[in-house]
C-alpha positions in Angstrom: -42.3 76.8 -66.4 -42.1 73.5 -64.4 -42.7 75.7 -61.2 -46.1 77.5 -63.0 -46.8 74.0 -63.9 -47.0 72.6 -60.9 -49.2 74.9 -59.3 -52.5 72.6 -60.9 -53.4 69.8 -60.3 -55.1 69.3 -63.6 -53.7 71.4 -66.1 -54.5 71.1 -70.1 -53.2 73.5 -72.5 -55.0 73.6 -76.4 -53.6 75.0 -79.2 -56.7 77.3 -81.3 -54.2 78.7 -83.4 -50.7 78.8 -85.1 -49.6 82.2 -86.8 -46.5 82.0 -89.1 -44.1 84.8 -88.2 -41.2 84.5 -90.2 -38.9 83.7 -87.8 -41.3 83.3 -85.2 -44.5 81.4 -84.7 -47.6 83.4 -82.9 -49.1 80.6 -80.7 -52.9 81.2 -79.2 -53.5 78.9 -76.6 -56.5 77.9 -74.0 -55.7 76.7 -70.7 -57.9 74.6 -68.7 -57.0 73.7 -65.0 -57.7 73.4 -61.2 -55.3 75.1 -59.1 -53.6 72.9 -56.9 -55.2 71.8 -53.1 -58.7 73.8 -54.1 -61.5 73.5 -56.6 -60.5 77.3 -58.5 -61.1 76.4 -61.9 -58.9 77.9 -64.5 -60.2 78.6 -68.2 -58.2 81.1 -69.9 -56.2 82.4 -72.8 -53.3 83.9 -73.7 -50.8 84.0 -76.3 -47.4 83.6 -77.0 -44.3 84.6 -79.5 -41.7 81.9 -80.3 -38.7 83.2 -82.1 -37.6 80.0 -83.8 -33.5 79.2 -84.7 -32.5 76.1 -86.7 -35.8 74.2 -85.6 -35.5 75.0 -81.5 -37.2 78.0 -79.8 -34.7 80.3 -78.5 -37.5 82.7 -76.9 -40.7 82.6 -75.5 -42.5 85.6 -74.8 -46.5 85.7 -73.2 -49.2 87.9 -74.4 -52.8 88.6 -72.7 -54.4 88.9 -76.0 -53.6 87.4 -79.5 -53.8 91.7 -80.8 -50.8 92.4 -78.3 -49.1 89.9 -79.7 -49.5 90.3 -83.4 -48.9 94.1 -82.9 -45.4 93.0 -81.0 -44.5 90.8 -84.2 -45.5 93.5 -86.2 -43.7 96.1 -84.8 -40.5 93.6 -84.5 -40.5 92.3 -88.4 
């Protein structure tokens, strides 16, 4: 992640939403950025799947769209 992070130069990642999953936590984010060394703006949004153990993430897994995701959870629970 620290290597995917430092590929902006300005990078700012919003929470829109937090889906309880049981054991894991659906997380739809917006990121907002400029790539690093040029003026590419970044707005986009994706979404991820934490599977939560005694407090701690123990996986992370990315999603284009918050439907992909929820279907994954689904289909996992």
């Amino acid at each position: 992640m620290a290597e995917w992070f430092g590929a902006f130069d300005d990078l700012r990642v919003d929470v829109e939403e937090l889906i309880d999953a049981g054991d894991r936590v659906v997380v739809v984010l917006r990121l907002h950025g400029r790539a690093r060394g040029s003026a590419h703006e970044v707005d986009m949004s994706e979404t991820h799947v934490l599977t939560m153990r005694d407090g701690k993430v123990t996986e992370i897994h990315e999603y284009p769209t918050k439907a992909e995701a929820l279907s994954v959870v689904a289909l996992d629970g």
